[in-house]
One Martini backbone bead per residue (centre of mass of N, CA, C, O) as a GRO file, in nm:
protein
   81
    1UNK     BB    1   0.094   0.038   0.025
    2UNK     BB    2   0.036   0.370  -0.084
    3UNK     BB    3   0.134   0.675   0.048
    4UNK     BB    4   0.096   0.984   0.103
    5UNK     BB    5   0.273   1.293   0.111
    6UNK     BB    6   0.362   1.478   0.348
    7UNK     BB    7   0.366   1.832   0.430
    8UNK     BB    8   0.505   2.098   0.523
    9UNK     BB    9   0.440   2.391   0.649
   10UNK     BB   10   0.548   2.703   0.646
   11UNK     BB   11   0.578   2.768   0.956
   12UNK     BB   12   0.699   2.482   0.997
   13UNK     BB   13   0.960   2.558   0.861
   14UNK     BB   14   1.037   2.805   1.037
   15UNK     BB   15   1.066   2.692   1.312
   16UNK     BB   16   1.278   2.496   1.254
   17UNK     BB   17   1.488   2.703   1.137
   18UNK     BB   18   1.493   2.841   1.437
   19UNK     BB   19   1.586   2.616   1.575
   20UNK     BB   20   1.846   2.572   1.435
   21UNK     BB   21   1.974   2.846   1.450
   22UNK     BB   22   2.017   2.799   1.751
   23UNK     BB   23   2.210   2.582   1.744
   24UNK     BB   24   2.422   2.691   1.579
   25UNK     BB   25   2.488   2.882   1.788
   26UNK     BB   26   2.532   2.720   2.075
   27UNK     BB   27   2.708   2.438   1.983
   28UNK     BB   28   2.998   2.595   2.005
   29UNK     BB   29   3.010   2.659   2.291
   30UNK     BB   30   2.958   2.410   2.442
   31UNK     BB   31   3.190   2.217   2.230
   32UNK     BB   32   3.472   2.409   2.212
   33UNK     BB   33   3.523   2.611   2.011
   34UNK     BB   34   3.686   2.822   1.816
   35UNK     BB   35   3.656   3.155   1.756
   36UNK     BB   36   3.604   3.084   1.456
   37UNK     BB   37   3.358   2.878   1.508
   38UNK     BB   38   3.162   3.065   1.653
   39UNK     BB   39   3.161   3.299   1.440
   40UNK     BB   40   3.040   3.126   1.207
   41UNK     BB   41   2.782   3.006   1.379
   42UNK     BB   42   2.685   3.306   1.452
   43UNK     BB   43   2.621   3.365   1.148
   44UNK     BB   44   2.435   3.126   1.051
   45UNK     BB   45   2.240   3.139   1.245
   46UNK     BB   46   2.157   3.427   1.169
   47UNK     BB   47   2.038   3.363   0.905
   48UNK     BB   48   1.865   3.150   0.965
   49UNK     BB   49   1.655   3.304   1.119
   50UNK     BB   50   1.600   3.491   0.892
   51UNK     BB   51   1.485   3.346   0.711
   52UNK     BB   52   1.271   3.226   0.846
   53UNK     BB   53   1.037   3.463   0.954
   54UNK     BB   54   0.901   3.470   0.670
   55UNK     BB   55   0.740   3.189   0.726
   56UNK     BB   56   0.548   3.306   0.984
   57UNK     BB   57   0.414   3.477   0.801
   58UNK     BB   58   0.147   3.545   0.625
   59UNK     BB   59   0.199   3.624   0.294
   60UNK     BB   60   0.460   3.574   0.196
   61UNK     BB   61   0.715   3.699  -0.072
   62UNK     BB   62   0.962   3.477  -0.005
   63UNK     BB   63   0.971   3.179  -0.141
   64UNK     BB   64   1.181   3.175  -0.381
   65UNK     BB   65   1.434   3.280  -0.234
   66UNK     BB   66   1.411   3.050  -0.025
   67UNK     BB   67   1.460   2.809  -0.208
   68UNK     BB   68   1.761   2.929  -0.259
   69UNK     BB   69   1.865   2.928  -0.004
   70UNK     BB   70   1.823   2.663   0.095
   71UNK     BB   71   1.993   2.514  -0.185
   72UNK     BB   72   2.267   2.712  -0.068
   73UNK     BB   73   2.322   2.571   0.207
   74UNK     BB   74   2.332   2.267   0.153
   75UNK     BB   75   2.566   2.264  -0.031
   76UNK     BB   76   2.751   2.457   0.124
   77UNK     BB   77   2.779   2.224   0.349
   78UNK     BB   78   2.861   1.963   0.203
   79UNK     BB   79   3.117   2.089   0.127
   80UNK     BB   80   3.234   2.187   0.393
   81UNK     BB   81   3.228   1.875   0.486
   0.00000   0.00000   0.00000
């Protein structure tokens, strides 16, 4: 039996990435980076909280340009691993 696939709601999207937006700044200094790892973590950080924002207000004429941030911060990330 195949099932319908469930999609989150932009709301739901933008609640995500401002939560992990605080994870990205918080846990290098948890786990103890060096100066430089922190300072890019809370810069990473710090976009994507701001990129969630338009995410969770009704009607917001972000999506577009949205969609292409997110596919350049996945990418983004994986060259950098």
């Amino acid at each position: 039996m195949v099932s319908k696939p469930h999609h989150l709601s932009l709301s739901a999207h933008g609640a995500i990435e401002f939560a992990a937006g605080i994870a990205t700044m918080v846990a290098p200094v948890v786990f103890g980076f060096a100066p430089a790892g922190i300072i890019i973590s809370f810069a990473l950080g710090a976009l994507l909280i701001g990129m969630s924002l338009p995410l969770t207000t009704p009607g917001s004429a972000a999506l577009g340009w949205h969609r292409d941030f997110d596919s350049v911060l996945v990418i983004g990330t994986a060259i950098a691993a």
